[in-house]
KEVO-465075 format. One line per 4 residues: for each residue x, y, z of C-alpha. Coordinates in nm, 4 decimals, always signed. Each point is the difference from the previous one (the first is absolute). Layout:
BEGIN
X,Y,Z ~ ... $
***
This chain:
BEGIN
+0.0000,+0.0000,+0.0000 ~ +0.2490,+0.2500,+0.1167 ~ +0.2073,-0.0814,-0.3628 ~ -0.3112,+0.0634,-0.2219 $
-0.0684,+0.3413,+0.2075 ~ +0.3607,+0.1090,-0.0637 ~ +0.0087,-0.1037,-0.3603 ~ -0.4046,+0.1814,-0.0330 $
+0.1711,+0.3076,+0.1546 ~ +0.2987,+0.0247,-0.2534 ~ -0.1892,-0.0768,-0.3094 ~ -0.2418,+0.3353,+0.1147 $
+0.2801,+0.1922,+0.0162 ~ +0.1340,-0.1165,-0.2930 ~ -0.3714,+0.0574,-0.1471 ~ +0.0319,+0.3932,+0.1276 $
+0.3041,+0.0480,-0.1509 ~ -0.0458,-0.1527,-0.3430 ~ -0.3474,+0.2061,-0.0080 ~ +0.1713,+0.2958,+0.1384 $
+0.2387,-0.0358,-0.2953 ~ -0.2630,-0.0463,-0.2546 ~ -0.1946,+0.3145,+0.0976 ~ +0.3399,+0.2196,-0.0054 $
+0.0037,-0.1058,-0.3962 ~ -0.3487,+0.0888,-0.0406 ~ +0.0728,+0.3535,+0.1482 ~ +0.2600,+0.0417,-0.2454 $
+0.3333,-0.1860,-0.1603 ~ +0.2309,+0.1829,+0.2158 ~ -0.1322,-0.0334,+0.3185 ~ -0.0478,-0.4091,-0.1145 $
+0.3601,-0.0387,-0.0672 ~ +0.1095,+0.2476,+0.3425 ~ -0.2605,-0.2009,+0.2104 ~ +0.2391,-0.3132,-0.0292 $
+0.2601,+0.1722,+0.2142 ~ -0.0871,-0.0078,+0.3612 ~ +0.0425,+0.3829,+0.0482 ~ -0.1934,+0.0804,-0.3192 $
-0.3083,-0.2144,+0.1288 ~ -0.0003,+0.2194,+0.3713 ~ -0.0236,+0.2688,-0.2241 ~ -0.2566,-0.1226,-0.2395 $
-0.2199,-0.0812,+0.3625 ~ +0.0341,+0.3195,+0.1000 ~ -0.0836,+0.2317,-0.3142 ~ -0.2303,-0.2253,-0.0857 $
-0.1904,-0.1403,+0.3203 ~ -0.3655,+0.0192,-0.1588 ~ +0.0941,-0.2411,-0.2874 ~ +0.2746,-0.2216,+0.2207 $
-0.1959,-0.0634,+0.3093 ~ -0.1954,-0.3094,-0.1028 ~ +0.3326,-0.2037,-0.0579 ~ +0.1350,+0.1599,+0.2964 $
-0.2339,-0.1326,+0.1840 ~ -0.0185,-0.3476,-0.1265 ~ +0.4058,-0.0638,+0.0847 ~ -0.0933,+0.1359,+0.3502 $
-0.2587,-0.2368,+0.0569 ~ +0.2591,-0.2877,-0.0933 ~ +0.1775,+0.1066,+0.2892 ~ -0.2613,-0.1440,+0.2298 $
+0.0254,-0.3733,-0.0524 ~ +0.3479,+0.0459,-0.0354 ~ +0.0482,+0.1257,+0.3536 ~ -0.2568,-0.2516,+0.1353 $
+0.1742,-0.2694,-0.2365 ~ +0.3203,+0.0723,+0.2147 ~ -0.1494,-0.0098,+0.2741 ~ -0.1528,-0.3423,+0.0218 $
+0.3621,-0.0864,-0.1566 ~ +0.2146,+0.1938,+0.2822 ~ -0.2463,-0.2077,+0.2817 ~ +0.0384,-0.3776,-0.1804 $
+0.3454,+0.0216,-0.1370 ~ +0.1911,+0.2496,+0.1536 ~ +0.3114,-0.1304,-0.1172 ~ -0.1179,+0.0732,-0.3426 $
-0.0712,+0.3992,+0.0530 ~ +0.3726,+0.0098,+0.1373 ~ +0.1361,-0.1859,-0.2990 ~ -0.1765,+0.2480,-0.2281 $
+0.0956,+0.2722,+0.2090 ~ +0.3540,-0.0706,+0.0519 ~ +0.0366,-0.0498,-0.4379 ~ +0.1285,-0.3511,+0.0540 $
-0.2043,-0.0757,-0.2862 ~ +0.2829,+0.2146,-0.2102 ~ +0.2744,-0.2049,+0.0701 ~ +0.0984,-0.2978,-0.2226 $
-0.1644,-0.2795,+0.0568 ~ +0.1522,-0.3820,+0.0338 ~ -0.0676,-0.0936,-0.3619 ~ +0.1528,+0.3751,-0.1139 $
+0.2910,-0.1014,+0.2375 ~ +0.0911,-0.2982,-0.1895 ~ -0.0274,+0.1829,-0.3308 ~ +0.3674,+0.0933,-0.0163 $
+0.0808,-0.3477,-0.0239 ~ +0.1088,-0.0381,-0.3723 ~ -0.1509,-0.2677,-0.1266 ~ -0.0485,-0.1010,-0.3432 $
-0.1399,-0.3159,-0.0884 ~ -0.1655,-0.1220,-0.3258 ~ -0.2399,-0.3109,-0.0557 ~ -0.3299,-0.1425,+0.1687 $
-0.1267,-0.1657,+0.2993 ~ -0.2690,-0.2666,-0.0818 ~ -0.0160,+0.1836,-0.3181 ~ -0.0659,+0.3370,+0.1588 $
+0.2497,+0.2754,-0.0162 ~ +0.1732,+0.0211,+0.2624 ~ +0.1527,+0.3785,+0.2218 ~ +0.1599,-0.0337,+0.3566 $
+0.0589,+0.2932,+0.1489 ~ +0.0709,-0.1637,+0.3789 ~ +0.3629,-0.2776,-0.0266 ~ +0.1417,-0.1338,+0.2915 $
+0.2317,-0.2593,+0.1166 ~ -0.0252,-0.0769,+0.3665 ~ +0.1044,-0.3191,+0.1888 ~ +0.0975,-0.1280,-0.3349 $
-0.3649,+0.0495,-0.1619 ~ -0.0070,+0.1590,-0.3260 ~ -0.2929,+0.2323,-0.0374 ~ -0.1544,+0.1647,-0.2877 $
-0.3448,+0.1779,+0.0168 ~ -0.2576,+0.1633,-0.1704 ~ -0.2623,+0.1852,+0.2268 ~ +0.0267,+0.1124,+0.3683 $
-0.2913,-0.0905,+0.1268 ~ -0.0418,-0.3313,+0.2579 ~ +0.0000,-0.2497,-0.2890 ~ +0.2071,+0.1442,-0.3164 $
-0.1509,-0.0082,-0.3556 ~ +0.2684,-0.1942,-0.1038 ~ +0.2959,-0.1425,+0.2139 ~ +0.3254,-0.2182,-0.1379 $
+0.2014,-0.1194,+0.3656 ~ +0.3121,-0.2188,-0.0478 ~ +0.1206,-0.1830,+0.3233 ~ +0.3714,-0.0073,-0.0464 $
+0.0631,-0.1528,+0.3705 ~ +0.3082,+0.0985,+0.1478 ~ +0.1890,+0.2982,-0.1792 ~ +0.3314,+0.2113,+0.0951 $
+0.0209,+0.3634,-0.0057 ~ +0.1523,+0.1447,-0.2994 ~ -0.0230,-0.1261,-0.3793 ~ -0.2637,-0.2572,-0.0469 $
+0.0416,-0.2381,-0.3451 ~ -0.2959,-0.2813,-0.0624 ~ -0.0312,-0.1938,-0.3039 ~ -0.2406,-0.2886,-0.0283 $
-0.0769,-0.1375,-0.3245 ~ -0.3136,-0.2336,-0.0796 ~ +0.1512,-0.3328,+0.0178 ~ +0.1748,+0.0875,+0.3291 $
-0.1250,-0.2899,+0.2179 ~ -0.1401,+0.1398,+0.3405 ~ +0.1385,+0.3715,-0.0453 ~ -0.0134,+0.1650,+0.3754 $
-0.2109,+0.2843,-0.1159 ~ -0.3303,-0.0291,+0.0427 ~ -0.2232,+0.2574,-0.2006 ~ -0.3361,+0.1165,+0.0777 $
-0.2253,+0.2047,-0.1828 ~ -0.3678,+0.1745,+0.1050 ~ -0.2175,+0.2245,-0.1874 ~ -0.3535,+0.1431,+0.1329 $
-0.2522,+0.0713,-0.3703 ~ -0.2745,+0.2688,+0.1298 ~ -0.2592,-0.2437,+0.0041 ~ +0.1591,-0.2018,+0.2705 $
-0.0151,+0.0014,+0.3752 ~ +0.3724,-0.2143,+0.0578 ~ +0.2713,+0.0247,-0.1885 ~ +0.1030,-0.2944,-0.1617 $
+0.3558,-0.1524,-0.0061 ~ +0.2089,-0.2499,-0.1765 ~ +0.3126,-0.1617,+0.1403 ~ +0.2669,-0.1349,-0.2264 $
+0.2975,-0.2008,+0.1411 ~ +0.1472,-0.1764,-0.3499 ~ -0.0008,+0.0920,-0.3796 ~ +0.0649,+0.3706,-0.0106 $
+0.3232,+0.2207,-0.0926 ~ +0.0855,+0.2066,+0.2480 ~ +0.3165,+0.2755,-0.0048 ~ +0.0750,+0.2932,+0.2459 $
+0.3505,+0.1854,-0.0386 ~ -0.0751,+0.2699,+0.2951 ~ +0.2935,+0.2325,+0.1271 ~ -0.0437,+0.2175,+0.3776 $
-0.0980,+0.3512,-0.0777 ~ +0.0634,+0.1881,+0.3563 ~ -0.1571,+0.0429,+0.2157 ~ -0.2452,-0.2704,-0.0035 $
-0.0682,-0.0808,-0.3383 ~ +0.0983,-0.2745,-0.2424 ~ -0.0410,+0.0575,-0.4075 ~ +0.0821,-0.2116,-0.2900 $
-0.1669,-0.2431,-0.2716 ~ -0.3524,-0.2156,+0.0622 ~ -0.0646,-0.3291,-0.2367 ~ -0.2516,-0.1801,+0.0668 $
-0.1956,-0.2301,-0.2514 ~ -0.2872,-0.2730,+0.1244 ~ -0.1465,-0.3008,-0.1276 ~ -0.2312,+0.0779,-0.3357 $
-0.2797,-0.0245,+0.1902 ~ +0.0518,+0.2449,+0.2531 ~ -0.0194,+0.2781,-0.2717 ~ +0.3026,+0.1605,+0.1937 $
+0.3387,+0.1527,-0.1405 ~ +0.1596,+0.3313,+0.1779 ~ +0.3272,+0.0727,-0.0809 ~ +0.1912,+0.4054,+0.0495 $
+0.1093,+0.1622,+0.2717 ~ -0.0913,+0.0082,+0.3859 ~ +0.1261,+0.2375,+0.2762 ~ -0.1179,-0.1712,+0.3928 $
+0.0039,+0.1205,+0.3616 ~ +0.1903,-0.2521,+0.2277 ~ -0.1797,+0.1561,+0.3448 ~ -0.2233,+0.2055,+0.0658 $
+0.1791,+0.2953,+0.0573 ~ -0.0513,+0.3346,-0.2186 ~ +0.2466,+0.2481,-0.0447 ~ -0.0450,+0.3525,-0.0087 $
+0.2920,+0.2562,-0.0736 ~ +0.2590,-0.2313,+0.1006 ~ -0.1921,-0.0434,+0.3425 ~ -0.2387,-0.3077,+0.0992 $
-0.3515,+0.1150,-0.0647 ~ -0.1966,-0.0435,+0.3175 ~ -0.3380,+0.0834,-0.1779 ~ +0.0192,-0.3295,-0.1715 $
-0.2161,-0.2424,+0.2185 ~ +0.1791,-0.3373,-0.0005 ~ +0.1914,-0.2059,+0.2773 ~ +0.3038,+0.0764,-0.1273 $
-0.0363,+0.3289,+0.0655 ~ -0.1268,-0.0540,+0.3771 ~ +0.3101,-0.2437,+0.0235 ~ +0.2084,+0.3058,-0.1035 $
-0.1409,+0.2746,+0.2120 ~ -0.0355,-0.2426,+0.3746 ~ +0.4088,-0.1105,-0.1522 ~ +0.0658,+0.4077,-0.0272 $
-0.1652,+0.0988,+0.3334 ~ +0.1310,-0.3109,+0.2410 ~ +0.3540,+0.1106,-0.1445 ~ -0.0415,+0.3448,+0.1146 $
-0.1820,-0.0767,+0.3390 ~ +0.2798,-0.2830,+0.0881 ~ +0.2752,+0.2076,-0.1411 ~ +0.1641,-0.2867,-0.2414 $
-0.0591,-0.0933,-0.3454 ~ +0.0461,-0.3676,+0.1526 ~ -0.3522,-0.0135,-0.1291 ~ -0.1609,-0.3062,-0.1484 $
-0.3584,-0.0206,-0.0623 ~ -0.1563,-0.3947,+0.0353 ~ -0.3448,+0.0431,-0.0730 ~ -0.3109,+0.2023,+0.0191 $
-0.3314,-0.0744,+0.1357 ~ -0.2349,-0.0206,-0.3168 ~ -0.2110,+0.3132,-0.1096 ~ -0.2539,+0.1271,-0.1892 $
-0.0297,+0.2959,-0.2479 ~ -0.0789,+0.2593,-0.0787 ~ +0.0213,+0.1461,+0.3225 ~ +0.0772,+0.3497,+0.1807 $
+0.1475,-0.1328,+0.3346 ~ +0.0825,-0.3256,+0.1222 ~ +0.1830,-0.1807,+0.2751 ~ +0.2540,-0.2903,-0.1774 $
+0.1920,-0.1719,+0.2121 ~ +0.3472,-0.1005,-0.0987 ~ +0.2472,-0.2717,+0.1142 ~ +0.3325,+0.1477,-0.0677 $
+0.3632,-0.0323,+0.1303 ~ +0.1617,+0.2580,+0.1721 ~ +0.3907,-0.0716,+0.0628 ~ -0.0882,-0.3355,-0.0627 $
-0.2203,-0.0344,+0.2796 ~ -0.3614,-0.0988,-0.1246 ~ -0.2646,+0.1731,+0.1297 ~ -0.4198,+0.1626,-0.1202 $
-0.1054,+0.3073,-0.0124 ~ -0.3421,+0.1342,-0.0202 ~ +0.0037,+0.3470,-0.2459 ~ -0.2691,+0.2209,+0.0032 $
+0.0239,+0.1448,-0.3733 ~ -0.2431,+0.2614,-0.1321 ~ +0.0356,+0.1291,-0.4291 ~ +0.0102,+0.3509,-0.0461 $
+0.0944,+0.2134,-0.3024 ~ +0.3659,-0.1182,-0.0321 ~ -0.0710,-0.3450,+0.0551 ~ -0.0261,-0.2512,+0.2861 $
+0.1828,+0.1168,+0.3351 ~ -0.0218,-0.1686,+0.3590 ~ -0.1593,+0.2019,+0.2509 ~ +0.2174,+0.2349,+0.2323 $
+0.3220,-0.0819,-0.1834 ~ +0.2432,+0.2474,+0.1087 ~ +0.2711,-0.1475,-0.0258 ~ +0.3015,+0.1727,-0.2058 $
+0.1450,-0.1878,-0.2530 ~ +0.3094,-0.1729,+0.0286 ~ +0.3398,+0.1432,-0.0980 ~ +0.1751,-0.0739,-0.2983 $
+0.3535,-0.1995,+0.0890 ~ +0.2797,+0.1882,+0.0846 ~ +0.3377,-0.0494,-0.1307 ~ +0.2733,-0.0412,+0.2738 $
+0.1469,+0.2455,+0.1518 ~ +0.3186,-0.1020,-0.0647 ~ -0.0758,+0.0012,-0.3762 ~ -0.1343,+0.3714,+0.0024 $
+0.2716,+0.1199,+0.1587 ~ +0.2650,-0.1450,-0.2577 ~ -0.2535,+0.1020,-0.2837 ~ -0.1566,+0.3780,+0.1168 $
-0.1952,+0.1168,-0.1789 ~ -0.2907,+0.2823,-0.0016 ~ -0.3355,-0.0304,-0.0068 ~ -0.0353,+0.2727,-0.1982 $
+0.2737,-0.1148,-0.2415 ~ -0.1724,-0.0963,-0.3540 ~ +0.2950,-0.1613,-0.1042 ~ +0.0336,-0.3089,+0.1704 $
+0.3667,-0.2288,+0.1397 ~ +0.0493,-0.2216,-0.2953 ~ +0.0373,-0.3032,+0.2396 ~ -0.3526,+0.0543,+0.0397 $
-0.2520,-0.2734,-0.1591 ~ -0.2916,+0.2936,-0.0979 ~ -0.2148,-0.3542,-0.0418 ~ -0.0255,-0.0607,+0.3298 $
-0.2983,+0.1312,+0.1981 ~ -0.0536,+0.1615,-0.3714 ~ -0.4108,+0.1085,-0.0077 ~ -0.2251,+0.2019,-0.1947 $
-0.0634,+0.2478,+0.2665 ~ +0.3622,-0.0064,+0.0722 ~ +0.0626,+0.1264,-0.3319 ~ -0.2926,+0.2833,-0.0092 $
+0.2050,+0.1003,+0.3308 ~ +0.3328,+0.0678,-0.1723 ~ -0.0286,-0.0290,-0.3647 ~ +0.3380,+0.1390,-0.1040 $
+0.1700,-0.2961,+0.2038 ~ -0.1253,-0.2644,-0.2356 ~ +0.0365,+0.2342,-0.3215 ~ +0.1382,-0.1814,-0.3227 $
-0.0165,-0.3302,+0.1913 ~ -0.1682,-0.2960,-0.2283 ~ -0.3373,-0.0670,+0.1276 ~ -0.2982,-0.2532,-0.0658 $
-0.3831,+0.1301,+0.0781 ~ -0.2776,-0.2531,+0.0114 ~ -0.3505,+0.1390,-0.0370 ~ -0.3407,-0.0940,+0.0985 $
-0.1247,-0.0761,-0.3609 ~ +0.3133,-0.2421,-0.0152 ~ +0.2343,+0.2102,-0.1988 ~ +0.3621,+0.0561,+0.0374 $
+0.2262,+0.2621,-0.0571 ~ +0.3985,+0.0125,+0.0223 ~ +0.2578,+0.2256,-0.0395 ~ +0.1666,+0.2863,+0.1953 $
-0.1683,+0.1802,+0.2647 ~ +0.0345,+0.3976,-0.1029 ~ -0.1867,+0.1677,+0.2372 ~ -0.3496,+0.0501,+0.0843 $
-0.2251,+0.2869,-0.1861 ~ -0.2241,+0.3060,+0.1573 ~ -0.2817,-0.2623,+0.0223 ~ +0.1858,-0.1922,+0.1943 $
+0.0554,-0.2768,-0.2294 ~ +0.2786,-0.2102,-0.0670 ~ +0.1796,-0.0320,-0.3501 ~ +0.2302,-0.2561,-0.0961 $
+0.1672,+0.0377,-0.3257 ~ +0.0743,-0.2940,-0.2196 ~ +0.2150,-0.0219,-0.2792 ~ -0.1337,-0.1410,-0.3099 $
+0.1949,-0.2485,-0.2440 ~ +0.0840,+0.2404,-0.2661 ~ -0.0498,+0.3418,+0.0311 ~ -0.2068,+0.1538,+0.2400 $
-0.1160,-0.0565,+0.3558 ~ -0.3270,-0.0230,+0.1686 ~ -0.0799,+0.1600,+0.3538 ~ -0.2830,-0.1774,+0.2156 $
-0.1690,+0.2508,+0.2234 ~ -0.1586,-0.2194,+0.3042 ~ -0.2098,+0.1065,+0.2520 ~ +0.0878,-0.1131,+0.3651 $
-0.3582,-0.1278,+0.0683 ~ +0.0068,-0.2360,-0.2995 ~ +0.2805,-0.1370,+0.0859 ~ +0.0222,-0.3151,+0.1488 $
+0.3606,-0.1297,+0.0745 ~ +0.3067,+0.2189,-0.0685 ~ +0.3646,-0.1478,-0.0120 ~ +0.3427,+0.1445,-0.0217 $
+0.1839,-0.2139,-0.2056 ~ +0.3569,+0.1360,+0.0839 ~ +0.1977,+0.1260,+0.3132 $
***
């Protein structure tokens, strides 16, 4: 009820100002094509109140059940009116998340075309999937079993006797209730040549050809999340609702409250989203002593945070004093000791800090839509962005001018 008397309520106001619109034409053309600027049409009501009133008046009387549609909204689902409130609905969304993956695949799935947007491979489960709703329009999941970390290289061809992938694939037709699935353990050709793409990424080639009668052949390129974790301008995103990300925060706060980074997190309770505040408890090893912890964790507009953290975050390692005082140096000194690995403890907002220290030094930027860029680091612009200049084979170069908030991993790749 309280939906139909907010949608009633717009489409009268829309009503008023469409009509509104209409009778600025039929005073004349130029008050028609002024009366679709905002300004124009205050001024249009006022000189003209006599022959503007009616639609006026109809767009006010929208507001009615639009305030009593929010209302009955703001006492059933308060949660709601704060979500609209606080513009959450403007922020990407899971499925827009996993839209910088790049991946590029060509073929069918039980003869349908066939678009992930969502790849993953977690606990050695291969995941490819089309739709992000509880049960995905179409779904291709490969159960590799055990994998390292690092390069991953699978080939299975169709007379392979008892291959130790085991494929699975589901689809879910409009006119169905349950998805339906297929499981194929023999018969098929299967290749994957994926490389690591930091932070948490792995890209490369996807092959993968079924018996005739499954109608299914896929073959291009795939880009997959190996955790849950989402980066955001180099940083851990703590918007991103996942248990990796709760695993990271309770790891990030015991360190700080214990003073150590002697910090190993065993487990977490299981948990439900979405959510705006929760209590997880985690089993987690603190100087190698096990021990639980109950964390009272609310989500606010930079992400999840425990409650009453105020604890200061931990220093950076010092180098020995011993060290320093055979290598002085100033902190104000741009031009750094040349026994002095710039790699180590190297950052992005380490650089943003002090670009002139790390000028002409031979970078590599990874960014969020999976792109790389590499070359020397010459500065950053008035914007604030960072260009890295490239030198082309042949004549010419090419400068990349990167944004810090797009940018996902950045590494110095000399001292």
């Amino acid at each position: 009820m309280d939906a139909l008397l907010i949608l009633g309520g717009l489409l009268l106001i829309v009503a008023g100002i469409v009509w509104l619109v209409v009778l600025a034409f039929g005073t004349s053309l130029l008050w028609g094509v002024g009366s679709l600027l905002p300004p124009i049409t205050l001024i249009y009501v006022v000189r003209h109140w006599n022959v503007a009133r009616k639609a006026v008046g109809l767009s006010g009387l929208g507001f009615v059940p639009l305030v009593v549609g929010f209302t009955l909204l703001a006492n059933h689902e308060p949660e709601r009116i704060e979500a609209i409130a606080s513009l959450q609905w403007l922020e990407p969304d899971e499925q827009t998340q996993n839209r910088h993956l790049a991946i590029g695949l060509y073929g069918q799935l039980d003869d349908r075309p066939f678009n992930p947007r969502i790849g993953r491979l977690i606990d050695g489960v291969l995941t490819l999937r089309e739709g992000d709703d509880l049960f995905a329009r179409q779904e291709v999941r490969i159960n590799l079993g055990t994998t390292q970390p690092g390069a991953l290289r699978v080939d299975v061809l169709p007379q392979d006797a008892n291959p130790a992938p085991e494929i699975e694939i589901s689809w879910m037709r409009p006119e169905q209730e349950l998805p339906e699935a297929r499981r194929v353990q023999s018969g098929y050709t299967l290749h994957l040549d994926l490389q690591p793409v930091p932070p948490n990424k792995l890209a490369g080639d996807f092959h993968l050809v079924l018996p005739a009668h499954y109608h299914t052949s896929l073959s291009g390129h795939v880009e997959l999340f190996t955790d849950e974790l989402r980066y955001r301008a180099g940083k851990v995103d703590l918007r991103h609702d996942s248990a990796d990300t709760l695993a990271y925060l309770a790891k990030d706060y015991l360190q700080r409250r214990f003073k150590t980074r002697a910090v190993t997190v065993e487990s977490l309770a299981p948990m439900t989203f979405p959510a705006t505040t929760l209590t997880i408890v985690v089993k987690a090893k603190v100087n190698s002593e096990l021990g639980s912890f109950d964390l009272d964790i609310q989500k606010g507009e930079q992400g999840w945070m425990v409650n009453d953290d105020e604890y200061p975050p931990l220093p950076e390692s010092e180098t020995p004093s011993n060290v320093v005082a055979a290598q002085p140096q100033s902190s104000f000194d741009s031009t750094p000791s040349p026994h002095i690995d710039r790699r180590q403890r190297f950052s992005l907002e380490r650089l943003l800090r002090n670009p002139a220290r790390y000028e002409q030094l031979q970078m590599r930027a990874h960014t969020e839509r999976g792109g790389v860029a590499e070359g020397r680091f010459i500065g950053v612009d008035r914007d604030g962005n960072l260009a890295i200049r490239r030198v082309l084979k042949g004549p010419g170069e090419a400068t990349y001018n990167l944004a810090p908030e797009n940018i996902v991993l950045l590494e110095l790749l000399e001292p």
